[in-house]
Biopython code that builds the backbone (N, CA, C, O; Angstrom):
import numpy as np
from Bio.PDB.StructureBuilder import StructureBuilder

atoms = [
    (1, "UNK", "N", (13.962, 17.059, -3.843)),
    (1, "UNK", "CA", (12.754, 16.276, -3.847)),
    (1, "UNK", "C", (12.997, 14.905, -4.466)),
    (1, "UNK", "O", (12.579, 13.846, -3.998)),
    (2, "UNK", "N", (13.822, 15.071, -5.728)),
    (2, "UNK", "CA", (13.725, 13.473, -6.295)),
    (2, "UNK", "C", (15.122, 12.731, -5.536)),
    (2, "UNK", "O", (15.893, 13.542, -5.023)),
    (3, "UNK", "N", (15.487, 11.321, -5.432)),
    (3, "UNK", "CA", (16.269, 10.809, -4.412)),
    (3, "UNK", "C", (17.283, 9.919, -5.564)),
    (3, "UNK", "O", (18.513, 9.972, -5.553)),
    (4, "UNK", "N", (16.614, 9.262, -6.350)),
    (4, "UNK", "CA", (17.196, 8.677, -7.115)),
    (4, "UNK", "C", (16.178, 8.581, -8.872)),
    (4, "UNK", "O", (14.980, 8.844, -8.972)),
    (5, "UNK", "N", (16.844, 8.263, -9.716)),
    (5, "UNK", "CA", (15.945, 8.378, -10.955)),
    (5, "UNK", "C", (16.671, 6.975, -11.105)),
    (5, "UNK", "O", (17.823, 6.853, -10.689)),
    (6, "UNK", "N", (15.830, 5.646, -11.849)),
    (6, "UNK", "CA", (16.460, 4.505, -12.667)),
    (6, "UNK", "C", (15.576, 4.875, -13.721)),
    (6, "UNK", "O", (14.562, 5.572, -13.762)),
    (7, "UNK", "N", (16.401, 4.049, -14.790)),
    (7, "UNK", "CA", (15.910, 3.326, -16.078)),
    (7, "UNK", "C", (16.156, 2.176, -16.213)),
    (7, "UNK", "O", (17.040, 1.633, -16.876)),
    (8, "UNK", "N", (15.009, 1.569, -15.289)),
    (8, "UNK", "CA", (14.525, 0.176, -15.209)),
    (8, "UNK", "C", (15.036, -0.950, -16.572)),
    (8, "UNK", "O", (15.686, -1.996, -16.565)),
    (9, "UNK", "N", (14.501, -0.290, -17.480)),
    (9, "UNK", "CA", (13.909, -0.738, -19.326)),
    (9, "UNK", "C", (14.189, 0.116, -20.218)),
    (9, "UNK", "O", (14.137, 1.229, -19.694)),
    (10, "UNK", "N", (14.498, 0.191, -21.444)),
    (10, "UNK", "CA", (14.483, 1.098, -22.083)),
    (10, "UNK", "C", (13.427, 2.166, -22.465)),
    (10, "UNK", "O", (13.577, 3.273, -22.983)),
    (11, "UNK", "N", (11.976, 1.308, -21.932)),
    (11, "UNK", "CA", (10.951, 2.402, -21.580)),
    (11, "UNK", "C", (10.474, 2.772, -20.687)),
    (11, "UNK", "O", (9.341, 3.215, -20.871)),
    (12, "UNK", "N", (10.970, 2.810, -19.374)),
    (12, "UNK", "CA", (10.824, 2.962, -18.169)),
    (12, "UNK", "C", (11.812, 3.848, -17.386)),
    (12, "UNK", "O", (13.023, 3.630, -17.351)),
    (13, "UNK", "N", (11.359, 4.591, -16.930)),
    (13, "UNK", "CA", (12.318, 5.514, -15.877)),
    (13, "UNK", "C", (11.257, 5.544, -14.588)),
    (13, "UNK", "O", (10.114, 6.001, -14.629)),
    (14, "UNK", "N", (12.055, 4.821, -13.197)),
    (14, "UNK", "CA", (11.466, 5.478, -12.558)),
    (14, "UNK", "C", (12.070, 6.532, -11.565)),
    (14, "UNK", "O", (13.282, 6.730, -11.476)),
    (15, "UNK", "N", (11.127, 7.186, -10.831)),
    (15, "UNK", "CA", (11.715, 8.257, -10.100)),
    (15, "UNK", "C", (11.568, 8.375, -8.451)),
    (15, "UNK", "O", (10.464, 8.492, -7.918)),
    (16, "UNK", "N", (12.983, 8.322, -7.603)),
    (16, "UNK", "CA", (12.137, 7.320, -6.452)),
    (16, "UNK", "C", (12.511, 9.417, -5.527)),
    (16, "UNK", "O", (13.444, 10.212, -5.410)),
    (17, "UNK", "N", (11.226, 9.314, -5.198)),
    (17, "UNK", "CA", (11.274, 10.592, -4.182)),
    (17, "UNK", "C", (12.132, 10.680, -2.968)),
    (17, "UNK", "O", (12.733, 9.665, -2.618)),
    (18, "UNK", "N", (12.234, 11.593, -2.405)),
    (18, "UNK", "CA", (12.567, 11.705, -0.843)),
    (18, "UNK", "C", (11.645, 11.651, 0.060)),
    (18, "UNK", "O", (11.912, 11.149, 1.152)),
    (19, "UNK", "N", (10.539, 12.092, -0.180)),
    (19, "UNK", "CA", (9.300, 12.270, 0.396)),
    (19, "UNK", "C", (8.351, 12.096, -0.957)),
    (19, "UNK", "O", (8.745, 12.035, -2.122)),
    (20, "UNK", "N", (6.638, 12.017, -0.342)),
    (20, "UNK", "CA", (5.562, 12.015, -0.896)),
    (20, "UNK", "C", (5.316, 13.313, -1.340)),
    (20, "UNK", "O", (5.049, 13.968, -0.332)),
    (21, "UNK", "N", (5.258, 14.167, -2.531)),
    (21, "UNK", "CA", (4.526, 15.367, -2.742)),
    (21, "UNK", "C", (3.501, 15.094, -3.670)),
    (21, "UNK", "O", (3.139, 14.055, -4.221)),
    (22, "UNK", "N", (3.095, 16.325, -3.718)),
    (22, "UNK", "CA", (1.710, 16.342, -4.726)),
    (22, "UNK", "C", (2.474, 17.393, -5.969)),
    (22, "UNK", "O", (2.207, 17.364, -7.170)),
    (23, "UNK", "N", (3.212, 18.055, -5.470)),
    (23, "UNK", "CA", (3.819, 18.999, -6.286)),
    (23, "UNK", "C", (5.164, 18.655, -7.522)),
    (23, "UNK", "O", (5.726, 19.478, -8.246)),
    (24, "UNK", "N", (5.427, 16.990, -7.421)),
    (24, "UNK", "CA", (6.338, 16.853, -8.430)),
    (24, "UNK", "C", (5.915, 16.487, -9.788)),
    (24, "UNK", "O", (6.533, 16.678, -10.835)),
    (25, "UNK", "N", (4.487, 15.798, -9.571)),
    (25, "UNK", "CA", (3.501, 15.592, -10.698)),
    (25, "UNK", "C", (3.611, 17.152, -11.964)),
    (25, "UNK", "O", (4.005, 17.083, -13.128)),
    (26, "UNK", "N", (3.139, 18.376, -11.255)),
    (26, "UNK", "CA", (2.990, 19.243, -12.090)),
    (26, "UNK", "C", (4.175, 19.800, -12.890)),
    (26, "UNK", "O", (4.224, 20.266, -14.028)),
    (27, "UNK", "N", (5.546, 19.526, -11.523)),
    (27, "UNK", "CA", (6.891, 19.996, -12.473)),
    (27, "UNK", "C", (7.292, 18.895, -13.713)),
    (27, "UNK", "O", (7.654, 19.279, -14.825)),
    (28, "UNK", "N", (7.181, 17.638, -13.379)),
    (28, "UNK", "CA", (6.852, 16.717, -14.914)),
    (28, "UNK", "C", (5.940, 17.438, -16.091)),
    (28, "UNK", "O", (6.040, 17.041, -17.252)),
    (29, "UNK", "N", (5.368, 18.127, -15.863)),
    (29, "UNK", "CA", (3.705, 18.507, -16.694)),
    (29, "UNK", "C", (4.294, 20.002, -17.110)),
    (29, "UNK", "O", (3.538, 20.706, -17.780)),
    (30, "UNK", "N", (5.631, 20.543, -16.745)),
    (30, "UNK", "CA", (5.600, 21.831, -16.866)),
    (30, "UNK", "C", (6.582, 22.227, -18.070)),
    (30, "UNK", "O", (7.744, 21.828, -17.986)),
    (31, "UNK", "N", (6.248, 22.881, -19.033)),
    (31, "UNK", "CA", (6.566, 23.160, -20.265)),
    (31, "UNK", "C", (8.300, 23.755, -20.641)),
    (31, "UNK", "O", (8.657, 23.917, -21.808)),
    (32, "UNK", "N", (8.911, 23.931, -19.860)),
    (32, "UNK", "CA", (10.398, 24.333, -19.310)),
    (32, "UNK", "C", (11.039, 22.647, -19.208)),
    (32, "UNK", "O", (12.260, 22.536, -19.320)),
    (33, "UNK", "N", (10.443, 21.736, -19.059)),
    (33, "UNK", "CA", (11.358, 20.695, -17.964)),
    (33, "UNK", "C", (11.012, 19.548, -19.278)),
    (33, "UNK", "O", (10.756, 18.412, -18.878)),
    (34, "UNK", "N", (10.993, 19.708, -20.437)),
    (34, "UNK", "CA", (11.207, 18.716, -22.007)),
    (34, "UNK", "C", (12.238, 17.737, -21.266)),
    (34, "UNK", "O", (12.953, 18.236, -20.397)),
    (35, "UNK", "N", (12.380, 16.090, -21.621)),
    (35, "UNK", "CA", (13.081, 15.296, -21.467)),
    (35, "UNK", "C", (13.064, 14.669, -22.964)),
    (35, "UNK", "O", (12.252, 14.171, -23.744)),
    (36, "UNK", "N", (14.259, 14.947, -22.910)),
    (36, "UNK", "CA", (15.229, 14.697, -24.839)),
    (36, "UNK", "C", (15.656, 13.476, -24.801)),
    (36, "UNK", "O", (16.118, 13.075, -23.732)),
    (37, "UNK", "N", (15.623, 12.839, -25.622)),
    (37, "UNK", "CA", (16.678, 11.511, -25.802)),
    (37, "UNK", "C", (17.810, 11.988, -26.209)),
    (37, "UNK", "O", (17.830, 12.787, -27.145)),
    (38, "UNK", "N", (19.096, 11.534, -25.502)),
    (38, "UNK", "CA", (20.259, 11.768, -25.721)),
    (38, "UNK", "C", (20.957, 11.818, -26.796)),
    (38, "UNK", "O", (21.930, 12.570, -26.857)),
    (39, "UNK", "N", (20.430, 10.682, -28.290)),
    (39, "UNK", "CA", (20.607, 10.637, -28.914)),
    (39, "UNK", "C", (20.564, 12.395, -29.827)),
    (39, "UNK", "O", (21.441, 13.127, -30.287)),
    (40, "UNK", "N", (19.365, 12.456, -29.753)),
    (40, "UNK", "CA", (19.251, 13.685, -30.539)),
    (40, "UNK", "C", (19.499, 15.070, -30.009)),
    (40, "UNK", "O", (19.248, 16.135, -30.574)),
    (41, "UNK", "N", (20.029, 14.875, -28.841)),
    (41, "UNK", "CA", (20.918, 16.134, -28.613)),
    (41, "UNK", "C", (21.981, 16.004, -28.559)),
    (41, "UNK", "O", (22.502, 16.686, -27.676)),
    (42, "UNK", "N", (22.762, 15.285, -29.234)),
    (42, "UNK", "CA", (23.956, 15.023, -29.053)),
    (42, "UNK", "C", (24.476, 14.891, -30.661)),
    (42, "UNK", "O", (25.522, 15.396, -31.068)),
    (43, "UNK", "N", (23.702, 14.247, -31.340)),
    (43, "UNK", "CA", (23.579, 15.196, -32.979)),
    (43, "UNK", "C", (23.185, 16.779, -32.817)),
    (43, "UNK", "O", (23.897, 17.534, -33.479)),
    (44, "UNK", "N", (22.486, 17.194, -32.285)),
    (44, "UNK", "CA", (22.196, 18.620, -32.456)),
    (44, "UNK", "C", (21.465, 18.919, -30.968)),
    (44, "UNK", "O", (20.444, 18.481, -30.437)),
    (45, "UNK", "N", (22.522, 19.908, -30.550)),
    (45, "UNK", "CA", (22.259, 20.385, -29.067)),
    (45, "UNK", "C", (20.907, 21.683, -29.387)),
    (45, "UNK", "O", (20.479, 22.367, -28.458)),
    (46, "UNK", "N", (20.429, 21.820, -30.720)),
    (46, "UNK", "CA", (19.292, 22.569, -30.707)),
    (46, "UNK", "C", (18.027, 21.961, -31.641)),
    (46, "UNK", "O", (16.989, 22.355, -32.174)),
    (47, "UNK", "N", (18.560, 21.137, -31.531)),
    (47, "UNK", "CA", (16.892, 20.136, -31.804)),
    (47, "UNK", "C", (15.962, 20.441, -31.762)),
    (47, "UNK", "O", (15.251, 20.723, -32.726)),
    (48, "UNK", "N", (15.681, 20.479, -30.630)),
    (48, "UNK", "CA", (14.366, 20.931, -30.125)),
    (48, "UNK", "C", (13.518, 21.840, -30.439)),
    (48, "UNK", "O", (12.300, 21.738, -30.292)),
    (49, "UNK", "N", (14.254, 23.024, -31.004)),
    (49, "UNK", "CA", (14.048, 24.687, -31.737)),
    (49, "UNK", "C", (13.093, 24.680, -32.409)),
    (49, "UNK", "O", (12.134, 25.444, -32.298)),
    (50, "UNK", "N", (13.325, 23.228, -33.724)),
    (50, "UNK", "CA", (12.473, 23.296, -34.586)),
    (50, "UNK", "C", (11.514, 21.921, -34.803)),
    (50, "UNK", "O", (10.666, 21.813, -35.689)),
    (51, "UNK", "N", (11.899, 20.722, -33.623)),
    (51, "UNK", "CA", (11.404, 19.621, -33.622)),
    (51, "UNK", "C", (10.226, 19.570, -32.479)),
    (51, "UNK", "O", (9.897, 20.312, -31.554)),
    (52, "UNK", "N", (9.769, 18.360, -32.990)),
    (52, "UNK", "CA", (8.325, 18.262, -31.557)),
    (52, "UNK", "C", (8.647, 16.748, -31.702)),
    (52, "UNK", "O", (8.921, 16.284, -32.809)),
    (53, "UNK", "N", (8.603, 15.747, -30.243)),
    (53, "UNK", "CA", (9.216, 15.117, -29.044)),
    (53, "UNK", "C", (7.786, 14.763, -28.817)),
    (53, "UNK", "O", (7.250, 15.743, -28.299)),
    (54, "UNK", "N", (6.925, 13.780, -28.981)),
    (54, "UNK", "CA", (5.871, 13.428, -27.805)),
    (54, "UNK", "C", (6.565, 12.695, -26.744)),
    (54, "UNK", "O", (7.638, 12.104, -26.863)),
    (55, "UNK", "N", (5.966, 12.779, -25.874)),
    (55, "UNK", "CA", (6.461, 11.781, -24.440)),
    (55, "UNK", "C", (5.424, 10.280, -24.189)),
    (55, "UNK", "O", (5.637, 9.361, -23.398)),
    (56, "UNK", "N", (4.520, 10.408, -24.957)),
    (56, "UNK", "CA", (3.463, 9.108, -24.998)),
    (56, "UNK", "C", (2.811, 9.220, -23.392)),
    (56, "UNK", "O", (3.263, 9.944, -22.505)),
    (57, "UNK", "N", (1.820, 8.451, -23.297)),
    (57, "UNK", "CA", (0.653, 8.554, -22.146)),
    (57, "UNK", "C", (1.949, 8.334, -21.122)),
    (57, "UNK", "O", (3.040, 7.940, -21.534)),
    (58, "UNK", "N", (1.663, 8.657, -19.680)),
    (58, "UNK", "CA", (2.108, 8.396, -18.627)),
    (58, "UNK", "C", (1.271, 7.709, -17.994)),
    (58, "UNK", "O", (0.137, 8.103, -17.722)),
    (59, "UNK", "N", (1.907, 6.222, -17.586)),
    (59, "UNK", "CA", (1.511, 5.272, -16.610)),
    (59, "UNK", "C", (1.404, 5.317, -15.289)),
    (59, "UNK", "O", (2.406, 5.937, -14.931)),
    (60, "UNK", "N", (0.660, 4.971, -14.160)),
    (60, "UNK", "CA", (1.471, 4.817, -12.852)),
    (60, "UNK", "C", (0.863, 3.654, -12.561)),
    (60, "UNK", "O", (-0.231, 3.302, -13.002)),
    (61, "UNK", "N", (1.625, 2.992, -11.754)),
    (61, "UNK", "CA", (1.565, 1.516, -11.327)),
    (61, "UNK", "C", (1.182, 1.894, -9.638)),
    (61, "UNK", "O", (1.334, 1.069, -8.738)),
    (62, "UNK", "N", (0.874, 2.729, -9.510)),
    (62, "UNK", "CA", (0.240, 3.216, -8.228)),
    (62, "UNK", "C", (0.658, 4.800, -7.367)),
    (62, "UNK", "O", (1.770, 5.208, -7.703)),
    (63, "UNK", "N", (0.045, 5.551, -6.509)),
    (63, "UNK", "CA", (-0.140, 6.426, -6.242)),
    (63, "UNK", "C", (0.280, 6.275, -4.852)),
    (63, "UNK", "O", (-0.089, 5.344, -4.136)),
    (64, "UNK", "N", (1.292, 7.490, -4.384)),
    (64, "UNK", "CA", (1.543, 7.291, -3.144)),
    (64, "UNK", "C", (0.884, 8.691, -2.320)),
    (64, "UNK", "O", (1.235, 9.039, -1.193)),
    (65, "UNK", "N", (-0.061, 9.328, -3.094)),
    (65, "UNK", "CA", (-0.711, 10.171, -2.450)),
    (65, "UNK", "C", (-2.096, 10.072, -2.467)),
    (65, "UNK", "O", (-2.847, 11.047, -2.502)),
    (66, "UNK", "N", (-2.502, 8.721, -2.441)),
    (66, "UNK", "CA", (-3.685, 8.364, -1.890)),
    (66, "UNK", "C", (-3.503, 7.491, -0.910)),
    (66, "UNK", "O", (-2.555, 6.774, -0.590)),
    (67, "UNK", "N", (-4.932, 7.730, -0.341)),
    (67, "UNK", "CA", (-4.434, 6.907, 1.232)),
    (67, "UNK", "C", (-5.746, 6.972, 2.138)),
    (67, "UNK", "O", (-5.737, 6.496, 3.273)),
]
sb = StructureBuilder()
sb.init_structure("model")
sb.init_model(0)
sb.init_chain("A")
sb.init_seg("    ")
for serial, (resi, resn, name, xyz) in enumerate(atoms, 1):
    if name == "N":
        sb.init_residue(resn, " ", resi, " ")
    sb.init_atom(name, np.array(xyz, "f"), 0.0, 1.0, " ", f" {name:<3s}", serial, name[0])
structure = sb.get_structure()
């Protein structure tokens, strides 16, 4: 489903699809699929165990499943 991922900015990733779904929104949203900064798994590959990670609001600069 995803085609390519950049990091535009250091706060920006975007994610360029293969197609339009409605269904990649929820796998972002899904509690299994945490995105770590490298930094801190790379000091400690179990970080996470006992740490909490916000991801801050998610933006979109537009919707390709409206139409």
């Amino acid at each position: 489903m995803v085609d390519k991922i950049e990091a535009t900015d250091p706060q920006t990733v975007v994610f360029r699809l293969k197609f339009a779904t409605a269904a990649f929104l929820p796998a972002l949203a899904d509690p299994y699929a945490f995105i770590y900064k490298k930094e801190l798994l790379d000091s400690d590959p179990r970080w996470f165990e006992k740490q909490i990670m916000g991801s801050g609001p998610f933006r979109f600069k537009e919707s390709c499943l409206s139409g």
